[in-house]
C-alpha positions as CSV (number, residue, x, y, z in Angstrom):
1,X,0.0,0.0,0.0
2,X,1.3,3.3,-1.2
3,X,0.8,6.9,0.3
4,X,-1.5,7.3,-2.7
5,X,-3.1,3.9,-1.8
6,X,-4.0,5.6,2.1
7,X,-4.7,8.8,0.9
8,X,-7.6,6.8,-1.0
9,X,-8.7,4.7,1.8
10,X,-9.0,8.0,4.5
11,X,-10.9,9.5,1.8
12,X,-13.4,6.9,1.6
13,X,-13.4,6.6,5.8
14,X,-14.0,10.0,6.0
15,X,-17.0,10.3,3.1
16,X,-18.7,7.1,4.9
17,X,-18.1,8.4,8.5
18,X,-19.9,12.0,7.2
19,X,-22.4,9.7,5.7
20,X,-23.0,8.1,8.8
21,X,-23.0,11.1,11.2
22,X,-25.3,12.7,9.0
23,X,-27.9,10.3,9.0
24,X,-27.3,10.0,13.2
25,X,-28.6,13.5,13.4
26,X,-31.7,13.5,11.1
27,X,-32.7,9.8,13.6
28,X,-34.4,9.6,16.7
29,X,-31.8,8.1,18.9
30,X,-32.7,4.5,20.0
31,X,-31.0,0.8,19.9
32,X,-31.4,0.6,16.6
33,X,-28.9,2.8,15.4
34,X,-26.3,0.7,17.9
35,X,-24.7,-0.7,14.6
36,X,-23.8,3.0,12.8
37,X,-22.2,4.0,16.2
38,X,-20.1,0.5,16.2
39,X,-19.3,1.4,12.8
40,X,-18.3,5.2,13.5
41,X,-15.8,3.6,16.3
42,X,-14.2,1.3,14.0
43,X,-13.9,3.8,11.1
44,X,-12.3,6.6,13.8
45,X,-9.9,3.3,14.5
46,X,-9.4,3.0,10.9
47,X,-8.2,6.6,10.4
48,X,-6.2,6.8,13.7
49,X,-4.4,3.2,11.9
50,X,-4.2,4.9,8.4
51,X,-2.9,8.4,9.2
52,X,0.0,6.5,11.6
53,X,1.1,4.9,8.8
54,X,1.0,7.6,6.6
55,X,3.1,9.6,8.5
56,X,5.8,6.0,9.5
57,X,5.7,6.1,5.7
58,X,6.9,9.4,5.8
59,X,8.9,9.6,8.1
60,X,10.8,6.7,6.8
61,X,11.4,8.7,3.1
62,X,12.3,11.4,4.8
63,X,15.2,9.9,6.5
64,X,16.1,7.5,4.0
65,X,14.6,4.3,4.4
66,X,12.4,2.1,2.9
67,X,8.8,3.4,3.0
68,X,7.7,-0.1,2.1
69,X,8.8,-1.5,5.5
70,X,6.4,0.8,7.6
71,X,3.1,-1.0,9.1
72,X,-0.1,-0.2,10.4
73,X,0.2,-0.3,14.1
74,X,-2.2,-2.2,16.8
75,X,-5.1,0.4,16.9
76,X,-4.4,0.2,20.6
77,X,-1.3,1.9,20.2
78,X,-2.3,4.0,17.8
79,X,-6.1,5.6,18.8
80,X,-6.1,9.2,19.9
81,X,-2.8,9.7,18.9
82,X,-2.5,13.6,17.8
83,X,0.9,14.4,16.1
């Protein structure tokens, strides 16, 4: 997976998490909209994974190594992070 590759991929996380929000607000909150909020948490995992190896992918061009060897982290290690 290139940058170009994850570039792609957060664009399509973040169209279907606008998506997703969107329809939240126009609902009446109840249990049956449990499964979009499931799905919201595990796209904001998705991003928090895709941006951390955007920027190991970068980092790793920057100082001269192999872009190729970066990958995506445990989302454990990764969620939240703000760099």
């Amino acid at each position: 997976m290139d940058d170009q590759d994850i570039l792609q991929r957060i664009q399509g996380l973040v169209e279907e998490e606008r998506e997703l929000r969107e329809k939240a607000e126009s609902a009446a909150p109840g249990p049956e909209h449990a499964p979009d909020r499931t799905r919201l948490k595990r796209i904001e995992e998705d991003l928090d994974q895709c941006w951390d190896l955007l920027r190991q992918r970068r980092a790793k061009l920057q100082y001269g190594e192999n872009p190729d060897e970066a990958a995506p982290r445990p989302v454990r290690q990764v969620e939240d992070y703000r760099g």
